[in-house]
Every structure is written in structure tokens, then in C-alpha cells.
C-alpha positions as CSV (number, residue, x, y, z in Angstrom):
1,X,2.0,-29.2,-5.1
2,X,4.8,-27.9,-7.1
3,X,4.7,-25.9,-9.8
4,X,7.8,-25.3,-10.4
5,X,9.6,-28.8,-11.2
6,X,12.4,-29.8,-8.7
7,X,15.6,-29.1,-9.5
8,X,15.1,-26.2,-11.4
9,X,17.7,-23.2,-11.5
10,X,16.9,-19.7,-13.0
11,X,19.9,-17.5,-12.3
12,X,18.0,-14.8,-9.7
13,X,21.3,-13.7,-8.1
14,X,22.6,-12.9,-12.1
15,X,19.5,-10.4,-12.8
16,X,19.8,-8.8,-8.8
17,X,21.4,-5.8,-10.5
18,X,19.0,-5.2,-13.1
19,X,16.1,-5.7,-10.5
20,X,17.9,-3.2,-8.5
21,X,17.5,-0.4,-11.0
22,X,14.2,-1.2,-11.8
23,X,13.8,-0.8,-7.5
24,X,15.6,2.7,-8.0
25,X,13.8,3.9,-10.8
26,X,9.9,3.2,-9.4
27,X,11.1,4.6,-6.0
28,X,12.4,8.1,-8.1
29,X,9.2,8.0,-10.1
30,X,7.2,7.4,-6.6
31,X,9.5,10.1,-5.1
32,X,9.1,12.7,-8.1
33,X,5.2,12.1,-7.9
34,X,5.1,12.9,-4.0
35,X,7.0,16.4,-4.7
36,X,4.4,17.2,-7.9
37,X,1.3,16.4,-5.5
38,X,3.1,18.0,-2.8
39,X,3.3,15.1,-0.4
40,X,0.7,12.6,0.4
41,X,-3.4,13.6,-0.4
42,X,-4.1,12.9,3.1
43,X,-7.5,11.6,4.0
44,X,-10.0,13.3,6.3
45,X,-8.8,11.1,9.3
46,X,-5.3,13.1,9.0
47,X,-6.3,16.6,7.9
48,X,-9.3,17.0,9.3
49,X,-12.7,18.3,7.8
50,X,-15.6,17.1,6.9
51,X,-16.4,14.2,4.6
52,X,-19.4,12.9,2.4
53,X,-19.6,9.7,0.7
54,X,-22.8,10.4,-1.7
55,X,-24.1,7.7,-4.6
56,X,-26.2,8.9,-7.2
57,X,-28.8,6.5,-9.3
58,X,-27.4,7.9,-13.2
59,X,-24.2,9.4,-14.3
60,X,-22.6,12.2,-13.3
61,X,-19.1,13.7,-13.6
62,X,-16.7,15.4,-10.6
63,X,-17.1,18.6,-12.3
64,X,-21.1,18.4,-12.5
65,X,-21.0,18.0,-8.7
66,X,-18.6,20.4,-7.5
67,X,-20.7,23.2,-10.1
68,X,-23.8,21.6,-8.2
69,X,-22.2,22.7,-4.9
70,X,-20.4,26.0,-5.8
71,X,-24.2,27.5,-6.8
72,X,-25.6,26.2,-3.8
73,X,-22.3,28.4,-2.0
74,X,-20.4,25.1,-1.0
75,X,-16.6,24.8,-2.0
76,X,-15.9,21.4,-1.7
77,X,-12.2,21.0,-1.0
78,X,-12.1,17.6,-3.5
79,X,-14.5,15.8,-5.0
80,X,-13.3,11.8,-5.6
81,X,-14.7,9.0,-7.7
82,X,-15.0,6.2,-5.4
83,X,-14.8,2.5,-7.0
84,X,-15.6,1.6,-10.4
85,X,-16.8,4.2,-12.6
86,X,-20.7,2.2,-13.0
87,X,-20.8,2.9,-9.4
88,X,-21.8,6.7,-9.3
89,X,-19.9,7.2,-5.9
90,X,-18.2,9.9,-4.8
91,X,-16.2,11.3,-2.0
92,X,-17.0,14.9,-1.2
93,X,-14.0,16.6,1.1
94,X,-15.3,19.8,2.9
95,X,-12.7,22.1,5.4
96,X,-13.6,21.7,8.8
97,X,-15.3,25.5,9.1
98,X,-18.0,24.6,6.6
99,X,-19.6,22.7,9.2
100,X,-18.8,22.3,13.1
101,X,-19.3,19.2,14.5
102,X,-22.7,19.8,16.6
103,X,-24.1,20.9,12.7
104,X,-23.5,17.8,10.6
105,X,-26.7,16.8,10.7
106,X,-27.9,19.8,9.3
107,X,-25.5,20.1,6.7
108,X,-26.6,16.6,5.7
109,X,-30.3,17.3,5.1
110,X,-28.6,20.8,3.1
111,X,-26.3,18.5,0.6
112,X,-29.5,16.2,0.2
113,X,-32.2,18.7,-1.3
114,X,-28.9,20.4,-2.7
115,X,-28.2,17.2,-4.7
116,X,-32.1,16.3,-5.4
117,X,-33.0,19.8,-6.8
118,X,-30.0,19.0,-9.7
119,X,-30.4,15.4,-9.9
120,X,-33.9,14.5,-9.3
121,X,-35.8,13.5,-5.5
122,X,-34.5,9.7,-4.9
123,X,-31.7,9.7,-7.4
124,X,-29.2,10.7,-4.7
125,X,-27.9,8.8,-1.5
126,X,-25.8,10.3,0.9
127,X,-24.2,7.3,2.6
128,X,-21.8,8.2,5.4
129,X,-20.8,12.2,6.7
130,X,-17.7,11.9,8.6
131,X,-16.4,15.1,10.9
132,X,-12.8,15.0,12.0
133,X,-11.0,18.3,13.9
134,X,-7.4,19.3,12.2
135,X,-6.3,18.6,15.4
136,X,-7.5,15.2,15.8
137,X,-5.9,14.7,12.5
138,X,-2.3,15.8,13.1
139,X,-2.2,13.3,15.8
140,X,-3.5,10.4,13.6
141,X,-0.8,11.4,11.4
142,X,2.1,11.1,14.1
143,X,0.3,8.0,15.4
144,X,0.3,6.5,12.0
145,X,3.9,6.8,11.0
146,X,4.8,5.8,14.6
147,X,2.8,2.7,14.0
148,X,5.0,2.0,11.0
149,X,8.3,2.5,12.3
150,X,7.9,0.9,15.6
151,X,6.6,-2.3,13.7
152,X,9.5,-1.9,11.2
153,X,12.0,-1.9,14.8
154,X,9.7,-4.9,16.1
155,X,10.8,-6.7,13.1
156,X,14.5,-5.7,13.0
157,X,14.7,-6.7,16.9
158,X,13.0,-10.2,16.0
159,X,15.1,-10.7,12.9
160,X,18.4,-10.2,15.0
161,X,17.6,-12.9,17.1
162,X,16.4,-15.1,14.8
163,X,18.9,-15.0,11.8
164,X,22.1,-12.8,12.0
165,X,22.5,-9.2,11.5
166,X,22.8,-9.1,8.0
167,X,19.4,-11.0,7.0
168,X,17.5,-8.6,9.6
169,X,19.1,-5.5,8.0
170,X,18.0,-6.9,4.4
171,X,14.5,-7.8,5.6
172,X,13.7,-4.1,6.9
173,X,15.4,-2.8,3.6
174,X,12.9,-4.6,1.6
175,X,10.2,-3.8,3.2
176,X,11.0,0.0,3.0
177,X,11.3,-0.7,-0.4
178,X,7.8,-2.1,-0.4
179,X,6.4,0.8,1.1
180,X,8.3,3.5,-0.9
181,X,7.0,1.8,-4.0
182,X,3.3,1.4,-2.7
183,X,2.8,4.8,-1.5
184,X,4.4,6.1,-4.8
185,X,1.4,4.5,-6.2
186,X,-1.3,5.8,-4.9
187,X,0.2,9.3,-5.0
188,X,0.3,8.5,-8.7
189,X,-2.9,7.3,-8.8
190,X,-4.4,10.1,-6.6
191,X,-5.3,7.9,-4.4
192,X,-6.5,9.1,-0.5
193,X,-3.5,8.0,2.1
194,X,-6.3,7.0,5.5
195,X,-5.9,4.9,7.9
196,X,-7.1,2.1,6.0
197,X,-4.3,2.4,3.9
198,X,-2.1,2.9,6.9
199,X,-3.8,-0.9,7.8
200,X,-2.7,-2.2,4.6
201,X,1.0,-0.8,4.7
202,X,1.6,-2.6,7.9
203,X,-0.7,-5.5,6.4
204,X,1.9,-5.5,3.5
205,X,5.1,-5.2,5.8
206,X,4.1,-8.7,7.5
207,X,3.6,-10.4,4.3
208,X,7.0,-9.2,2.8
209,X,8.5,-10.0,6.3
210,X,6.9,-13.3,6.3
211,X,7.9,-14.7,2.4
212,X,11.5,-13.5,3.3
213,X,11.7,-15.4,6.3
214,X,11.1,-18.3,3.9
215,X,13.9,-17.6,2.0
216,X,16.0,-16.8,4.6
217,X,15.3,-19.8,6.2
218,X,16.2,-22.0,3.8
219,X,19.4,-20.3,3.0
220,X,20.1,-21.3,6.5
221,X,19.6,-24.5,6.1
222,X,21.8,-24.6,2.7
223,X,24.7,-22.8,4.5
224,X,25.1,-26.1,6.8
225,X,24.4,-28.4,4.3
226,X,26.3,-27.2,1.3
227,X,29.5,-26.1,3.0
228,X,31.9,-26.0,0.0
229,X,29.6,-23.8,-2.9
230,X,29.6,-20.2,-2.7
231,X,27.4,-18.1,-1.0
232,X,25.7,-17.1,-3.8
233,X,24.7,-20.2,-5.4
234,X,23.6,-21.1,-1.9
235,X,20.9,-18.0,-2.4
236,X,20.6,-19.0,-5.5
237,X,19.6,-22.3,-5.1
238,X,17.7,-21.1,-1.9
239,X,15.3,-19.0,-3.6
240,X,14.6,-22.0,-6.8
241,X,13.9,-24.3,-4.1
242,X,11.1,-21.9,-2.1
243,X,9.7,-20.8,-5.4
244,X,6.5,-22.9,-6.0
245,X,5.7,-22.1,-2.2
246,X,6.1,-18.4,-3.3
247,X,4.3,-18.7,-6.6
248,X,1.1,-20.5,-4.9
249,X,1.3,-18.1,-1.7
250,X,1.5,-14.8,-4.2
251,X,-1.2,-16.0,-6.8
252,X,-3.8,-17.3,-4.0
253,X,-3.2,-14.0,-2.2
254,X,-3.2,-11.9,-5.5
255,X,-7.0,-13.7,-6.6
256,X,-8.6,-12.8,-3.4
257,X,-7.3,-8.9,-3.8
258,X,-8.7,-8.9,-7.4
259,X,-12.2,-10.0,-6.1
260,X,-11.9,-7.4,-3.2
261,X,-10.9,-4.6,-6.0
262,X,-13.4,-5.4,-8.4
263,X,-16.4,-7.3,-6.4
264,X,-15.8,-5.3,-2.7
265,X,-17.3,-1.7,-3.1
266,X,-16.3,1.9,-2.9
267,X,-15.1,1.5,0.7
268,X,-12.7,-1.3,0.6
269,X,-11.4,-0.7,-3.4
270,X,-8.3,1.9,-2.3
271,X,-7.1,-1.2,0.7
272,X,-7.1,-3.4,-2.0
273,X,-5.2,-1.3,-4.7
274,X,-2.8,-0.7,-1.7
275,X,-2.7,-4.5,-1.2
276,X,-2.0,-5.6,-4.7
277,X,1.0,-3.4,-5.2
278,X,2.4,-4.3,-1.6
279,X,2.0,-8.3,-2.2
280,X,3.9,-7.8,-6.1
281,X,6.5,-5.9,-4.5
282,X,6.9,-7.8,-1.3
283,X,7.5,-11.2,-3.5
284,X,9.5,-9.4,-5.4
285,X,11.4,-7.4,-2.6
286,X,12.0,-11.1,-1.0
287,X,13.7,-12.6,-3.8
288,X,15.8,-9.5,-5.3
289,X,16.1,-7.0,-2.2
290,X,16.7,-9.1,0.3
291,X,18.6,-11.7,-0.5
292,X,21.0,-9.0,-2.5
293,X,21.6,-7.4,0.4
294,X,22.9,-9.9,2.0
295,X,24.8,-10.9,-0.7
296,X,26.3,-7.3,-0.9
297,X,26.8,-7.2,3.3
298,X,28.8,-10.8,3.4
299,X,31.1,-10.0,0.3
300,X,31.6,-6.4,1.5
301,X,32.8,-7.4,4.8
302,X,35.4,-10.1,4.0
303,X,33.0,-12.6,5.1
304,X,32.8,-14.6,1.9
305,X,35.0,-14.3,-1.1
């Protein structure tokens, strides 16, 4: 199926530079919102503590609960609407000495009368307490950044042997760039950063990897079949002639993540915010990252003139 008709040419390599500042300037805003919230709001999993994931039956506001709590002598770290608004969850953050471990239970049965004395008996669910220790959590942390960057040299290895240096050094770029962008998002959003969202970064780095392969591939194949254009019509007509493939791939992709946002529940709604920035900027990143780079690395060198 092709949506886009064959031979079709929209000058991609022409707008790389503007695409290029618009990369710049979310990054910066993504940068600037990390320094405001002071890094990352890291989940339970990396800070430890203890966490409560409470639905009420009616309405109620962040500021109604955490009042609920404070005159019942619980200060509740952060108090987080999970989901849609409709939904009436919330994620309750506790440090870890409110509570140790062997105690949760008993804090459980606490928050419950807490909540049904305010609220009403059977208007309040608390689904899920979670405990972690902070030192549990400063190894998740290391594990979960190590995670990233040893996929990241995984790809970069694989890339080498596959295409030349070039293309594997533009591929890694662009999927920084994908990750910069997407966690400047949910620190902009206020968004937790768990390890569900640590799934969907490298979830999002193997989709970016994968559409630029496409590209890169065919570029490839241009580069012994067109021996006498320039390099960068070669891109250029590279990326026109992958670009229903990339079109059906990101829309088909982008429909199942809106369903998962909207129709998937409290638990899964941050993955799939992650995911829907990652796949827009990892299509993007494929055709105007990437494939500038190398671009920029060919003509720099003396490779092509």
C-alpha cells in the first residue's frame, strides 16, 4: 500500500537545518525544565519509600487528600493524579520511615479508615501499597541508566558492522536525541521517571534504531545504483522512497498508543505518554537527525563534495 505516490520528491535534506533548531530548542526547553524540577521526579522504585495507589468512588482534588492525611499526622511526600481525571486515582508517595517494611499492612488498614472517615465507608479503594528501601532504589537507578547506555553501545557495535561508521554514529545520535526530548517531557509534564518508563525509553530506542535502518538501508542501495548524483539527493531520494513504509509504520503504531493512553488505565497511561513522544521523535529523528548527520560527517571529511 502506498500512500505516498511513487515518484514523489519533497526536499527533506533542504528543511534538515530548520529541523535541527527545532531539535535544539525542545532539548534546551527539556534541559531548562530538568534544572527547575531539579532533575528527574523519580518514582518509588529509584528513591525509595513507600507508595499507595488509592481510587475513590466521587471527586476529590490532590489538596483534599493530602489535608485528609496531614490531620490524620501523615505527610505524604506527593500526592499524583493517576490517568484521566474521571478516574479518581491517585498516587500517594510516603518516605520510607513512615512505615518499615514488616508494617505495611498495618499502615494499609490506617490509610483505609483514614480515607473512609472523610470520604464515606466503601467510597475508597486502596489498590496496590508498594515498599521499596532508598537503598534498593539507588541501585535501580545505576541499573537503569546502565541499561540504556549499554543498549545504546549494543547498537553502535551492531551498526558498525552493518553500515559504516558514519551511519552508526548518526543512528546513536538520534536516538539520544529521542530520549533527551522524551524525558524533557515528562519532566514537563511532571510526570513519575519508573522503571516502566525506563521500559519504554529502551522500547523507544529500538523503534528509532529500527525506522533508521530503513532509511539507511536504502541509501545503500541508492549509493550503488545511482553513482553519478550527489550524496544528498541520494538521501533525499532515499528517505521519499521509504516514506509510505514510514507513514503506515508510525500511524499504526501511534493508534495503538492512543487506545493504550486513553482506554488502558492509571497503570499503563504514563508508558504510553512516554511511548507517543518516543515514536513522533524517533520518525522524526530518522529522517532529519540521522540522515543529517551523515550528511554533515561525509561532506566534513572530504568524502563527498
Amino acid at each position: 500500500m502506498d500512500l505516498i505516490k511513487p515518484g514523489t520528491h519533497i526536499d527533506f535534506v533542504g528543511k534538515m537545518k530548520k529541523a535541527l533548531f527545532i531539535s535544539w530548542g525542545l532539548i534546551l526547553i527539556g534541559i531548562f525544565s530538568l534544572i527547575f524540577h531539579k532533575g528527574p521526579r523519580w518514582g518509588v522504585e529509584f528513591v525509595g519509600g513507600t507508595e499507595v495507589h488509592v481510587k475513590f468512588t466521587n471527586y476529590i482534588n490532590s489538596d483534599k487528600i493530602r489535608r485528609i492525611l496531614s490531620s490524620a499526622g501523615y505527610s505524604a511526600e506527593s500526592v499524583q493524579q493517576l490517568g484521566l481525571a474521571q478516574s479518581n486515582e491517585y498516587l500517594i508517595r510516603f518516605s520510607p520511615d513512615v512505615a518499615p517494611f514488616e508494617r505495611i499492612q498495618e499502615l494499609q488498614g490506617k490509610l483505609e479508615k483514614v480515607f473512609e472517615s472523610a470520604v464515606g465507608k466503601g467510597r475508597v479503594n486502596i489498590l496496590r501499597i508498594d515498599y521499596i528501601g532508598p537503598k534498593v532504589g539507588r541501585e535501580l537507578i545505576e541499573k537503569g541508566i546502565i541499561s540504556v547506555l549499554l543498549g545504546c553501545v549494543g547498537i553502535l557495535l551492531y551498526l558498525m558492522i552493518r553500515f559504516e561508521f558514519e551511519f552508526a554514529l548518526g543512528a546513536v545520535i538520534a536516538i539520544f536525541h529521542d530520549v533527551l526530548i522524551t524525558i524533557g517531557a515528562l519532566s514537563i509534564t511532571d510526570k513519575e521517571f519508573t522503571l516502566t518508563i525506563v521500559a519504554a525509553i529502551l522500547t523507544i530506542i529500538g523503534y528509532s534504531v529500527n525506522d533508521t535502518i530503513i532509511i539507511f538501508d536504502r541509501i545503500r542501495e541508492n549509493l550503488k545504483k545511482s553513482t553519478n548524483m550527489e550524496f544528498k539527493q541520494i538521501v533525499n531520494e532515499s528517505i521519499n522512497q521509504t516514506l509510505s513504509r514510514t507513514i503506515l509504520t508510525v500511524i499504526t503504531v501511534f493508534l495503538v498508543l492512543l487506545a493504550l493512553f486513553f482506554l488502558g488505565g492509571s497503570v499503563i497511561h504514563d508508558f504510553a505518554f512516554a511511548m507517543i513522544v518516543g515514536i513522533v521523535t524517533g520518525t522524526y529523528s530518522s529522517v532529519f537527525i540521522a540522515s543529517a548527520f551523515v550528511i554533515y560527517w561525509k561532506y566534513r571529511k572530504g568524502i563527498l563534495t
